[in-house]
C-alpha positions as CSV (number, residue, x, y, z in Angstrom):
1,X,11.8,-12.5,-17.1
2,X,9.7,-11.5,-14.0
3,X,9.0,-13.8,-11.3
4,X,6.1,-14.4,-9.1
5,X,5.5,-14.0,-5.8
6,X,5.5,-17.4,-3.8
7,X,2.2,-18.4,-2.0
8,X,2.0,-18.2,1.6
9,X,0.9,-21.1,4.0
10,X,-1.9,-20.6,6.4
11,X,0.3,-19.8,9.3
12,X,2.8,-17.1,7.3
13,X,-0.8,-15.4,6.4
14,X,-1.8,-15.9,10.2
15,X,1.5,-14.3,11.2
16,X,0.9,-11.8,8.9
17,X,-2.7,-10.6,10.2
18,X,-2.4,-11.3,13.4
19,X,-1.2,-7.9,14.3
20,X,-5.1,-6.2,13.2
21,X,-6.1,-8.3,16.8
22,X,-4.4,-5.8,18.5
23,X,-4.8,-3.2,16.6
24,X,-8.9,-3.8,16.2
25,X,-8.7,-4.3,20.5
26,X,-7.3,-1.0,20.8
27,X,-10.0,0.8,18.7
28,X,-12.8,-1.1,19.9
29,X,-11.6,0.1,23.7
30,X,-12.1,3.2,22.2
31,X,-15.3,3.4,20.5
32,X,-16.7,1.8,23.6
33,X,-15.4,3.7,26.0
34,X,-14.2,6.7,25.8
35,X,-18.2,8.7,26.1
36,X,-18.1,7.3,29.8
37,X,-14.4,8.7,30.1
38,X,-15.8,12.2,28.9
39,X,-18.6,12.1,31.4
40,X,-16.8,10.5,34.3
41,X,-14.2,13.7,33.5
42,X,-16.9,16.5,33.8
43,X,-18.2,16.3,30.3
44,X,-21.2,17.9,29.7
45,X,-23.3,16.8,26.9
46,X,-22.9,18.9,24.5
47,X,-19.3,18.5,24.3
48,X,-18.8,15.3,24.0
49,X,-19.0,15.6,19.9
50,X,-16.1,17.6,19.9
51,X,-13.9,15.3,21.9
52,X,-14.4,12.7,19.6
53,X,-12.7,15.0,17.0
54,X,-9.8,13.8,17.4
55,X,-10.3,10.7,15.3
56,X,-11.7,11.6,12.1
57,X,-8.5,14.4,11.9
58,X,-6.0,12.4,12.9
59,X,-7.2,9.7,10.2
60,X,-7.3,12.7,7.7
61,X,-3.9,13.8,8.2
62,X,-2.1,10.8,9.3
63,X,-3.3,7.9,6.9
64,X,-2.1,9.7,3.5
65,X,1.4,10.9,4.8
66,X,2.3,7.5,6.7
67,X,0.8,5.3,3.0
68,X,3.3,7.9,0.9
69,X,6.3,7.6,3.8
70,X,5.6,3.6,4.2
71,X,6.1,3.0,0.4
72,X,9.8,5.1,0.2
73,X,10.9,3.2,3.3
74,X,13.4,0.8,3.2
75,X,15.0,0.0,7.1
76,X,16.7,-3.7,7.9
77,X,13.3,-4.1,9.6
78,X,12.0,-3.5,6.3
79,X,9.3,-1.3,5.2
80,X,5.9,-1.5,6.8
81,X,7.1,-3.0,9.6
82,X,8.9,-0.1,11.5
83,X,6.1,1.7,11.2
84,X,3.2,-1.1,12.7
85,X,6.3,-1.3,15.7
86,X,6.7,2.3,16.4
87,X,2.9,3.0,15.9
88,X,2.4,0.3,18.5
89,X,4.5,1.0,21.3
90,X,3.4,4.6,21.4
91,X,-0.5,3.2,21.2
92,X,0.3,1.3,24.0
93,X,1.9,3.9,26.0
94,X,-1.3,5.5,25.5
95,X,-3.6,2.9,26.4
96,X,-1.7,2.7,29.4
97,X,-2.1,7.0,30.0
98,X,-5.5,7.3,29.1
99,X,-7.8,5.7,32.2
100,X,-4.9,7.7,34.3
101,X,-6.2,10.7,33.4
102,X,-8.0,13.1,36.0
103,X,-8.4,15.8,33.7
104,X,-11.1,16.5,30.5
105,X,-8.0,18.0,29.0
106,X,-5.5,15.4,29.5
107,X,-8.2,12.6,28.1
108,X,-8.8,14.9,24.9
109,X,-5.3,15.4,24.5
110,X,-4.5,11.4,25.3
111,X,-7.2,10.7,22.0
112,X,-5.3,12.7,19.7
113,X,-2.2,10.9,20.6
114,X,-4.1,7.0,20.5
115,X,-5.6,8.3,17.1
116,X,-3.1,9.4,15.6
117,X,-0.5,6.1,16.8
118,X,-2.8,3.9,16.1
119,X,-3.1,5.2,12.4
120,X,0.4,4.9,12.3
121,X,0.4,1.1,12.6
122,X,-2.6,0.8,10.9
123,X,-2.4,2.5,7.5
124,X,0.3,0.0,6.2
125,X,-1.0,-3.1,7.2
126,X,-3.3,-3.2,3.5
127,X,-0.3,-2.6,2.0
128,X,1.5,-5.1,3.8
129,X,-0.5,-7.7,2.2
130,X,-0.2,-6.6,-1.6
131,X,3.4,-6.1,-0.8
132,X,4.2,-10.2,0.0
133,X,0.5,-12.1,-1.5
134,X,0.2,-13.3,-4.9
135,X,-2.7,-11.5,-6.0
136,X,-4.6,-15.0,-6.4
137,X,-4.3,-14.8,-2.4
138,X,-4.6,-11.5,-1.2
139,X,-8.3,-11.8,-1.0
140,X,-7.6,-14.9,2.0
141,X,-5.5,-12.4,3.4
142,X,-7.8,-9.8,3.7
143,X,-10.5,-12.0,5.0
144,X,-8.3,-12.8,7.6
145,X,-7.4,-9.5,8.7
146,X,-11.6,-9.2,8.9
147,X,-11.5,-12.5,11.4
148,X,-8.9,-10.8,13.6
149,X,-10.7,-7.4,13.4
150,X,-13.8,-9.1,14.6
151,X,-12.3,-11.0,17.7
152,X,-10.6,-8.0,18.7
153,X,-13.6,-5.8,18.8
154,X,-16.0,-8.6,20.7
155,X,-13.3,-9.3,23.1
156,X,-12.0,-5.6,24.1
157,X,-16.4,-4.4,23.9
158,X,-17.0,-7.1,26.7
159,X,-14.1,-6.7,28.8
160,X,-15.4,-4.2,31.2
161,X,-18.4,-6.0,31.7
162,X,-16.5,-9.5,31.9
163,X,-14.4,-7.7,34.4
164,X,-17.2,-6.6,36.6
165,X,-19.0,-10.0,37.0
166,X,-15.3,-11.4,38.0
167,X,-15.5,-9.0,41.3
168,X,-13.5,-5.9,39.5
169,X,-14.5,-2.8,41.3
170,X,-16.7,-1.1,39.0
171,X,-17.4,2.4,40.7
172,X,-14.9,4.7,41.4
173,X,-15.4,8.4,43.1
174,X,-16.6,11.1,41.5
175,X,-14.1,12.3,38.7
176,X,-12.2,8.5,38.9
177,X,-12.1,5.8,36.0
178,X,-13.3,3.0,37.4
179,X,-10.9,-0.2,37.7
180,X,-12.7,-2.3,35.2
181,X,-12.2,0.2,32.4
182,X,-8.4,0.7,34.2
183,X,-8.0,-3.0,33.8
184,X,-9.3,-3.4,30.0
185,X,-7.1,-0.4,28.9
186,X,-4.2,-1.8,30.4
187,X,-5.0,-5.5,28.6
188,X,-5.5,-3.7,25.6
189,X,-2.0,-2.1,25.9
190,X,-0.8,-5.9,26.2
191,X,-2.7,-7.3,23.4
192,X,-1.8,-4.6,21.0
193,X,1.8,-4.3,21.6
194,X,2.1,-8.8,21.6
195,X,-0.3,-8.5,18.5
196,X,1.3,-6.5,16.5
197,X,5.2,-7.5,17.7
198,X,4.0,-11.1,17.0
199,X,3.3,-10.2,13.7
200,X,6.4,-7.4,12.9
201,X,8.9,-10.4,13.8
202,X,7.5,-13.5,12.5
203,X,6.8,-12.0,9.2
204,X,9.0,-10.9,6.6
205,X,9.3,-8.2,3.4
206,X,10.7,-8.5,0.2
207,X,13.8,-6.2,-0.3
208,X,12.9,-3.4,-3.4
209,X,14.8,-5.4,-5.8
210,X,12.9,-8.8,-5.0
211,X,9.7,-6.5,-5.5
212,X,11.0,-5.3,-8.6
213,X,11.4,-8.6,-10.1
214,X,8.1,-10.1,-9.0
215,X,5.0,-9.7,-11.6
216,X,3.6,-6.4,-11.5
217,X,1.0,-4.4,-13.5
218,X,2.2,-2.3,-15.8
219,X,1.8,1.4,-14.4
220,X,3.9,3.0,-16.9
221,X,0.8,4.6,-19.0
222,X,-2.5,6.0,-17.8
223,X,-1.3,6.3,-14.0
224,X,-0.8,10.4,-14.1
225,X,-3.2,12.4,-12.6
226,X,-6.0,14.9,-15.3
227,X,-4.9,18.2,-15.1
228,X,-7.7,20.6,-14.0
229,X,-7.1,24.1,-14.8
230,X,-6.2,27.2,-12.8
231,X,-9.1,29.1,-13.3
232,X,-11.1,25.7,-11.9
233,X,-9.6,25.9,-8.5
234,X,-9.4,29.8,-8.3
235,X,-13.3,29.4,-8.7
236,X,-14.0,26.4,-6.5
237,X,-11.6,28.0,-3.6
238,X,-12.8,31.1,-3.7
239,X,-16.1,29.7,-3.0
240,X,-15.2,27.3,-0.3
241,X,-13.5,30.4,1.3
242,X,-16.3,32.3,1.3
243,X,-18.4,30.3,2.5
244,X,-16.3,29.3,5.2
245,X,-15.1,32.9,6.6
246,X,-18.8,34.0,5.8
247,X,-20.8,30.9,8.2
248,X,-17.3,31.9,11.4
249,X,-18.3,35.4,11.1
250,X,-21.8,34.1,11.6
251,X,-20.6,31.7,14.4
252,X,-18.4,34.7,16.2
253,X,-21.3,37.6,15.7
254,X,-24.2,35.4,16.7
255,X,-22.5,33.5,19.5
256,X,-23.7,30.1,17.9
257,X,-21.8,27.0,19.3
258,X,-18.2,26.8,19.1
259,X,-18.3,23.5,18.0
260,X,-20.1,24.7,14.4
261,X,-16.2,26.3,14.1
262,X,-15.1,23.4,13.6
263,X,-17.5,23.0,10.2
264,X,-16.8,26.3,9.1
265,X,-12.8,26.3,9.5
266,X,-12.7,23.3,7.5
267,X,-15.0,24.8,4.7
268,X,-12.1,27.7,4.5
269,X,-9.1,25.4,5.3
270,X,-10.2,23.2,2.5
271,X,-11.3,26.8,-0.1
272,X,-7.3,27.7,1.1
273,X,-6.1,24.5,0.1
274,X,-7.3,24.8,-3.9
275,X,-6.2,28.3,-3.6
276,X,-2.7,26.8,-3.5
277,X,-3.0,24.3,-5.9
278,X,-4.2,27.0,-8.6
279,X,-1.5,29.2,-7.3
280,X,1.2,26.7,-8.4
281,X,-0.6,25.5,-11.4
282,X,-0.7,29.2,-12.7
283,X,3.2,28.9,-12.0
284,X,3.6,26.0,-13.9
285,X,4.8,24.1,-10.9
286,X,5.5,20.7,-11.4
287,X,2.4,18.7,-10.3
288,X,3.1,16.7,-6.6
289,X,1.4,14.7,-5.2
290,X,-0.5,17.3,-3.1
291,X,-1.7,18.5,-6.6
292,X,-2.3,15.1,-7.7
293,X,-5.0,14.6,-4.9
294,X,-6.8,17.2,-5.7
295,X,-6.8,16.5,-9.2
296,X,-8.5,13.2,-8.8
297,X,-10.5,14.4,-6.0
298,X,-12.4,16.4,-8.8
299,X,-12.2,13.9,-11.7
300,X,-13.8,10.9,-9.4
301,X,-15.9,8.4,-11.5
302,X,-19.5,9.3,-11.5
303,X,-19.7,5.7,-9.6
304,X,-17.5,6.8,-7.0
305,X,-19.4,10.6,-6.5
306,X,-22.7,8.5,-6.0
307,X,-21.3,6.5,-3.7
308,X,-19.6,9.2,-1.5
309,X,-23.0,10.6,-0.6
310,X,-24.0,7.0,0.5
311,X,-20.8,6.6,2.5
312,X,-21.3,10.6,4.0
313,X,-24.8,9.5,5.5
314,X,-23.6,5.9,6.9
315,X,-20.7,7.1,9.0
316,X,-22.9,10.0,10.1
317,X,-25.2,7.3,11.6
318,X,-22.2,5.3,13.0
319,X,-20.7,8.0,14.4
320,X,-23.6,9.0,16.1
321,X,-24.3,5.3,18.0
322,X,-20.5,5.6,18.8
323,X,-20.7,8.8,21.0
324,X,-24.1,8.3,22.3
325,X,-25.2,5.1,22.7
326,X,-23.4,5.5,26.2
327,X,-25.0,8.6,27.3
328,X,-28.6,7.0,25.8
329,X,-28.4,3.7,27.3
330,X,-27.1,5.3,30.9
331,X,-29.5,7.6,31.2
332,X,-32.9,5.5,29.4
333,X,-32.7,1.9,30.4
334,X,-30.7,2.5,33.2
335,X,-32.3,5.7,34.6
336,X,-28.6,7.1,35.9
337,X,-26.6,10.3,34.2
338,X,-24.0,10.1,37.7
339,X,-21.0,9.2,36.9
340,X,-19.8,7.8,40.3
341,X,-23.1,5.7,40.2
342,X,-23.8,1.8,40.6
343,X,-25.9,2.1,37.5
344,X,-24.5,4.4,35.4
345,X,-21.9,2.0,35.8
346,X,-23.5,-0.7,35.1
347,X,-25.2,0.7,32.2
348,X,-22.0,1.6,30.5
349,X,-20.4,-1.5,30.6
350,X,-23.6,-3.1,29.0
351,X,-22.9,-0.7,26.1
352,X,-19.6,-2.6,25.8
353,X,-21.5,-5.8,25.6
354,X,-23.7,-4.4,22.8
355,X,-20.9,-3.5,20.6
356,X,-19.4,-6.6,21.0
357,X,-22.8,-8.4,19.9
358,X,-22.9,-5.9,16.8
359,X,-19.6,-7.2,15.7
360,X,-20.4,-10.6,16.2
361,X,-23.6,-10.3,14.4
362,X,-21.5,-8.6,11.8
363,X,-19.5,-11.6,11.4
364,X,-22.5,-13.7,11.1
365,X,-24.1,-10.9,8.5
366,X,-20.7,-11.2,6.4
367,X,-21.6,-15.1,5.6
368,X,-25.5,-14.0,4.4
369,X,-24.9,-10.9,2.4
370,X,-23.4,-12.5,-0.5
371,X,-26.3,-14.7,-1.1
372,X,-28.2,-11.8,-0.4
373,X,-26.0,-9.9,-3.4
374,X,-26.6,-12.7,-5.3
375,X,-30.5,-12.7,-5.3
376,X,-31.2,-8.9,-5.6
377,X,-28.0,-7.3,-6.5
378,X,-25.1,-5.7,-4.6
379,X,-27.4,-1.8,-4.6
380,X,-30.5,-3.7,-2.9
381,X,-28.3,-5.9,-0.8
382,X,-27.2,-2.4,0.7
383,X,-30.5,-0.4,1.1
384,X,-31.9,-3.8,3.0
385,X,-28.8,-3.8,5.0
386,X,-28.9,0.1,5.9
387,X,-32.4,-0.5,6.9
388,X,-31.7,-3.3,9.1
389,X,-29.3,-0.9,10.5
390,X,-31.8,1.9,11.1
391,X,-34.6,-0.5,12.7
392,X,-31.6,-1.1,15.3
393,X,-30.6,2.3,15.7
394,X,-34.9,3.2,16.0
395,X,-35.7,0.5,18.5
396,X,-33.4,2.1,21.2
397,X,-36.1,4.6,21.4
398,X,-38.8,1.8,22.0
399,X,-37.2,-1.0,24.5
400,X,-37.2,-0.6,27.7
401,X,-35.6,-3.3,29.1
402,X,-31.5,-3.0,28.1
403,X,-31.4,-7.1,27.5
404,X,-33.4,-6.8,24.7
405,X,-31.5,-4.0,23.2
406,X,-29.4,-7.2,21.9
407,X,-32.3,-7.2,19.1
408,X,-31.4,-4.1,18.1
409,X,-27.9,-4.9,17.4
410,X,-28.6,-7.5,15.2
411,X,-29.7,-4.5,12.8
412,X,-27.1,-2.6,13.4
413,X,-24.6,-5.6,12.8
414,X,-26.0,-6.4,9.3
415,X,-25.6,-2.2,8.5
416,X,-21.3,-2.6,9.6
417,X,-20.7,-5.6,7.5
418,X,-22.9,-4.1,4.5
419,X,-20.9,-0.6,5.2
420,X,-17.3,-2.6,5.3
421,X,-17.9,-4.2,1.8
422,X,-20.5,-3.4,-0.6
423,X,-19.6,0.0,-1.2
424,X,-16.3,-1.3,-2.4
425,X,-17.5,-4.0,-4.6
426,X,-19.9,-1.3,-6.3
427,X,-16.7,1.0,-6.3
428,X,-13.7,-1.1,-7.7
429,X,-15.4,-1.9,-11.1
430,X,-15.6,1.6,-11.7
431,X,-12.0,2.4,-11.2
432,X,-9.2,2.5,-13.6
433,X,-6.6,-0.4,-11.9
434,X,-3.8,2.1,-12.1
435,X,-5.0,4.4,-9.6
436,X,-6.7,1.9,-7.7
437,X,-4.6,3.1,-4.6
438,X,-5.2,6.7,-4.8
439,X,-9.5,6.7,-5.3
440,X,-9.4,4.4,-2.7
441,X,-7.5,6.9,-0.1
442,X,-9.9,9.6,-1.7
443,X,-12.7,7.0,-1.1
444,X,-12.1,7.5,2.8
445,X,-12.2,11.3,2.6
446,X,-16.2,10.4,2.9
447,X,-16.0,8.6,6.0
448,X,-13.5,11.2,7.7
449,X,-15.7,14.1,6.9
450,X,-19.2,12.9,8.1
451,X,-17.4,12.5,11.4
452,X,-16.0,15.5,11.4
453,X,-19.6,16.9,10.5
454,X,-20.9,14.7,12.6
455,X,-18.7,16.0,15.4
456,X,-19.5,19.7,14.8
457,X,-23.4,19.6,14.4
458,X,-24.6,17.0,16.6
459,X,-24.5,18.5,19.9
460,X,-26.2,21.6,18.4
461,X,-28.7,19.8,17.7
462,X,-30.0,17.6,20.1
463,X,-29.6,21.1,22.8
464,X,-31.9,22.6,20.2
465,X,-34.1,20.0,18.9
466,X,-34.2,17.4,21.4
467,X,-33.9,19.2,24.7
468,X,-30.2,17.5,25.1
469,X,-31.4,14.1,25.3
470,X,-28.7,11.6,24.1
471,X,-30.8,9.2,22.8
472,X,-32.5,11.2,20.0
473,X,-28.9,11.1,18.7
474,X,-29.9,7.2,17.7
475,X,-32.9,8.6,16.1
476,X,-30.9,11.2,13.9
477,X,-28.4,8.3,13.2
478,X,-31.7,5.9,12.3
479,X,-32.8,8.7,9.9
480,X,-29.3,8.7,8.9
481,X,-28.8,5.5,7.6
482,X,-32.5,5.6,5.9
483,X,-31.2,8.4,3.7
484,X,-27.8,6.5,3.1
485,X,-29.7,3.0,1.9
486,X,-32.2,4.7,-0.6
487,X,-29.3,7.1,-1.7
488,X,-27.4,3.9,-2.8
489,X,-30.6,3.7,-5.2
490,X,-28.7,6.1,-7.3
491,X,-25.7,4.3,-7.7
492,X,-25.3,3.6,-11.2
493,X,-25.8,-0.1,-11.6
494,X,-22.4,-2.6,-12.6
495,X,-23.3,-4.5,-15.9
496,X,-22.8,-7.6,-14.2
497,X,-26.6,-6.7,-12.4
């Protein structure tokens, strides 16, 4: 007879959240920051795309091989939790590192190594809470991970600024972090490490045998992956392959941008990988999990392919705002692109303030959507939030004083909460429940590769569109998220709508 799992008080679910404060802190620090880091290095504008590379690899590469390691892990620590300690102390290290830099190189190389920590810690906390809630609860523990995500992000956004009207030195000499973004990085180093150790040793994990006797879903039939055929990947590789060495031939021969190689590698990195994959299927290879991917990859749900192009266009948009709003808002509303400038300054740390409203507004948009869901449906709930979001983004472009660029966030606010959730409650009907898990990783393929697109095209495009002027970068995000809302149009509509 199976048993089932016990359900948690407030405070064990507290304890066991509590560590996405930190973890939130450290990427909003981030997000908010590290365009002025670029600059204040020497960055020119173009380039700062391809700094911000780091993330949307790192997430590629890291997330899958730290889910599959964190599930066969078994420590007297426990499971997840060696993985959110190590992660953490090597996040914080970097935290710590990363205002210290006086390089461009050191700073890019200091982002690979936050990115791909913080991922680390990260990628099992979702697991973490299906691993000790009854199902009935996981739900509550999920919304609190999303409370503890949202304080993180409105406290770390505003700390420079907070900072600077408590007498912190906010300039610095040319090619220096100022001490208010010192200061925040080094708090965040704090807040991460106590977050997350609060959480690894209050909390506990149920040994493998405990897990094994608890109520489970019966995975034993329908959970392998379809087999697609040799001949199927031999076709879709060589094509990806070609396209890829054909467009860096292009690249090399014409002298385009260097940062369009990092499109076209992928295109023949990604051709290579199905080349293996038909390689071993021709040998009769017993199918891994490698294989498995790739199998589901092209099997997704019709749902989940319509969806993908909906989540492609919205992270393009965010990522845009992420790396530009800096630049736009420096430069614009406060009419400064020096570095070692009162201003620019200034300018910058208001940025921090705007993300922090956005994720406070988000908060406040995550209470309204669902009666908004409820009057027009989950696919117009979306659209109407996306075009909040791209009113937001557009009205950077039309107010001139930076207070009132608080309006804008409220638009962009209602877009992150509408991103964060609807797409998955349009998704998960579609799926079968045994391979819940692995669509859902595949699910996040489409918000890793818009940023990496994102990443490779964007400067290219505002030097030859836009005369290198950061803030039409908010206008290609605006048109962005346009696309994205009336794409979710074509999502194939749940019964229950």
């Amino acid at each position: 007879m199976v048993n089932e799992k016990p359900h948690l008080s407030f405070w064990q679910i507290w304890n066991m959240c509590f560590g996405f404060l930190g973890l939130q802190f450290g990427f909003a620090l981030q997000n908010a920051n590290m365009s002025r880091i670029f600059q204040t290095l020497g960055a020119e504008m173009d380039a700062i795309p391809i700094l911000w590379i780091a993330g949307p690899v790192t997430g590629l590469i890291v997330q899958p091989i730290i889910g599959h390691l964190s599930d066969k892990t078994w420590t007297r620590l426990g499971r997840r939790r060696p993985y959110f300690l190590y992660g953490a102390i090597v996040t914080s290290l970097a935290l710590v590192l990363m205002p210290n830099a006086s390089y461009l190189w050191m700073a890019a190389g200091l982002l690979w190594i936050l990115d791909a920590s913080i991922n680390v810690s990260m990628e099992p906390f979702r697991a973490f809470v299906a691993d000790n809630m009854p199902k009935k609860q996981q739900p509550k523990g999920y919304s609190m991970q999303s409370f503890f995500i949202g304080i993180g992000a409105v406290v770390a956004s505003m700390l420079p600024w907070v900072l600077a009207n408590f007498g912190v030195d906010n300039q610095a000499p040319e090619g220096t972090i100022p001490d208010t973004v010192k200061y925040s990085f080094y708090a965040g180093a704090v807040v991460l490490l106590g977050a997350i150790g609060w959480t690894v040793f209050s909390s506990k994990e149920y040994s493998p045998e405990e897990l094994a006797s608890f109520e489970q879903e019966d995975d034993s039939k329908g959970d392998s992956s379809p087999l697609i055929a040799a001949q199927v990947y031999f076709r879709n590789g060589f094509g990806w392959l070609a396209t890829g060495l054909l467009t860096t031939f292009l690249v090399f021969s014409n002298q385009w941008d260097k940062q369009l190689y990092v499109l076209t590698v992928s295109l023949a990195v990604f051709g290579l990988l199905q080349f293996i994959v038909a390689l071993r299927r021709k040998q009769n290879v017993e199918p891994s999990g490698f294989d498995s991917i790739f199998d589901d990859l092209l099997s997704m749900p019709t749902v989940m392919k319509q969806l993908a192009v909906v989540q492609f266009f919205s992270w393009f948009a965010l990522f845009a705002m992420w790396i530009y709003t800096t630049a736009a808002v420096t430069s614009v509303h406060f009419g400064s692109t020096d570095t070692s400038s009162a201003a620019y300054n200034d300018g910058a740390n208001w940025v921090g303030v705007l993300f922090a409203a956005y994720n406070g507004f988000a908060a406040l948009a995550a209470i309204v959507i669902p009666f908004v869901v409820k009057t027009i449906g989950l696919r117009k709930a979306h659209l109407t939030n996306l075009f909040f979001g791209a009113a937001g983004l557009g009205l950077f472009l039309v107010i001139d004083n930076p207070d009132y660029l608080l309006i804008s966030m409220v638009g962009v606010g209602f877009a992150w909460a509408s991103i964060l959730s609807l797409p998955y409650a349009m998704l998960a009907g579609s799926l079968p429940a045994k391979k819940m898990g692995v669509y859902m990783g595949i699910f996040n393929f489409f918000i890793v590769i818009p940023q990496l697109l994102a990443a490779s095209v964007l400067g290219v495009l505002l030097k030859a569109g836009f005369e290198n002027q950061p803030i039409y970068a908010l206008l290609i995000g605006a048109t962005s998220f346009m696309v994205s809302g009336l794409l979710t149009l074509r999502v194939t509509a749940a019964k229950s709508e």
